[in-house]
C-alpha positions as CSV (number, residue, x, y, z in Angstrom):
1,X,9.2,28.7,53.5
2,X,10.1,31.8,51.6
3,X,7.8,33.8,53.6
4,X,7.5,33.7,57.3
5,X,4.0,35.0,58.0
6,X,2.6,35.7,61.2
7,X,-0.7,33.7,60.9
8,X,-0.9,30.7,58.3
9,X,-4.0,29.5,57.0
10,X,-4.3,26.0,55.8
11,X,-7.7,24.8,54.6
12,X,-8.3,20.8,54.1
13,X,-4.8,20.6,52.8
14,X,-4.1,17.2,53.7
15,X,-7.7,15.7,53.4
16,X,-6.5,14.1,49.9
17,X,-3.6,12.6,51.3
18,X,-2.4,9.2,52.7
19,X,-2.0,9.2,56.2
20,X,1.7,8.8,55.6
21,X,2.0,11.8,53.7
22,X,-0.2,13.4,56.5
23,X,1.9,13.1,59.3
24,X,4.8,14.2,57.4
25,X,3.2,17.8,56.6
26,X,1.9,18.1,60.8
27,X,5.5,17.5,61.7
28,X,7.2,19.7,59.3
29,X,3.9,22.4,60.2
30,X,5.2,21.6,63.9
31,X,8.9,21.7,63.3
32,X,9.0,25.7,61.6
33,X,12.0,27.3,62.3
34,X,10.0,30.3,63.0
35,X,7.0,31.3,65.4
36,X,3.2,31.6,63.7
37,X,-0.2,31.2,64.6
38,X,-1.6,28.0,62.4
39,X,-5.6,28.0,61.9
40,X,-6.1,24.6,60.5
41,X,-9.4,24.0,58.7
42,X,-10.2,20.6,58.6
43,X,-12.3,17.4,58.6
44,X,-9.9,14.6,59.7
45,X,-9.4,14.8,63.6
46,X,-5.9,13.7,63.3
47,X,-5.0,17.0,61.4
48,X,-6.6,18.7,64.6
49,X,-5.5,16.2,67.4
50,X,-2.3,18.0,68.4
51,X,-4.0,21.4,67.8
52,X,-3.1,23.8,71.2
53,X,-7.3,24.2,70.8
54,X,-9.9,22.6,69.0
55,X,-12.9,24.6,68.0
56,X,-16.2,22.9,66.2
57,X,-18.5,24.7,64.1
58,X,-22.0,24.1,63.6
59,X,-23.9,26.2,61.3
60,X,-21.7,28.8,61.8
61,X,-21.4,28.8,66.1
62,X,-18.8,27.1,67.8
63,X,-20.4,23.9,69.1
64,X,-17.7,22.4,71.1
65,X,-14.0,23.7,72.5
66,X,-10.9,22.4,73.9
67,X,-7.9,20.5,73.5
68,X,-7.9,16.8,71.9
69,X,-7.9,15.3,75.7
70,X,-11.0,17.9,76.6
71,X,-12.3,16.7,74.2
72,X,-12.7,13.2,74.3
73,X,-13.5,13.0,77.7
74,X,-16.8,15.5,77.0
75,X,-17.5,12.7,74.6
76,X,-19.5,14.6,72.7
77,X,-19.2,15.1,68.9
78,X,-15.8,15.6,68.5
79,X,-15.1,12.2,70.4
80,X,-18.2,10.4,68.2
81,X,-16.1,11.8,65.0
82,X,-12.5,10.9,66.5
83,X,-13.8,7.6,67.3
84,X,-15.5,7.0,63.6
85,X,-12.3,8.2,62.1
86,X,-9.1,6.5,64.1
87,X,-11.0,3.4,65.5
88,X,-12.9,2.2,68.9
89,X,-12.6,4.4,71.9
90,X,-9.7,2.7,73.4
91,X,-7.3,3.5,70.8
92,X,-8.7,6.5,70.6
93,X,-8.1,8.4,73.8
């Protein structure tokens, strides 16, 4: 990157991608050779499942909070979505 700013924001960039192409963007997002806070906007759980914290809105109030392991095991509606998404719960956790 040209610029190395101290927050990037990166709204549903990858929901029109393949899951190829996905995974290639989270590990070059991972992989910056400089420090930043990320917020990642998104409705795929795998762009969020190796986010340091998870945060669900609903109508504008955070519904549910934690990591991608918290979060499952509330199984509540970040698990139903994960597990609609990426398969049965199995795979999944």
């Amino acid at each position: 990157m040209a610029i190395r700013p101290p927050i990037l924001i990166l709204d549903d960039t990858t929901s029109a991608l393949d899951m190829e192409t996905e995974a290639e963007i989270q590990e070059n997002l991972n992989n910056l050779d400089f420090e930043c806070t990320k917020l990642i906007i998104a409705q795929r759980t795998s762009s969020a499942r190796y986010a340091d914290r998870i945060v669900i809105l609903e109508d504008g109030r955070i519904k549910e909070c934690g990591t991608h392991d918290e979060l499952m095991r509330q199984r509540g509606y970040y698990y139903e979505i994960y597990t609609l998404q990426n398969g049965n719960e199995e795979e999944a956790v």
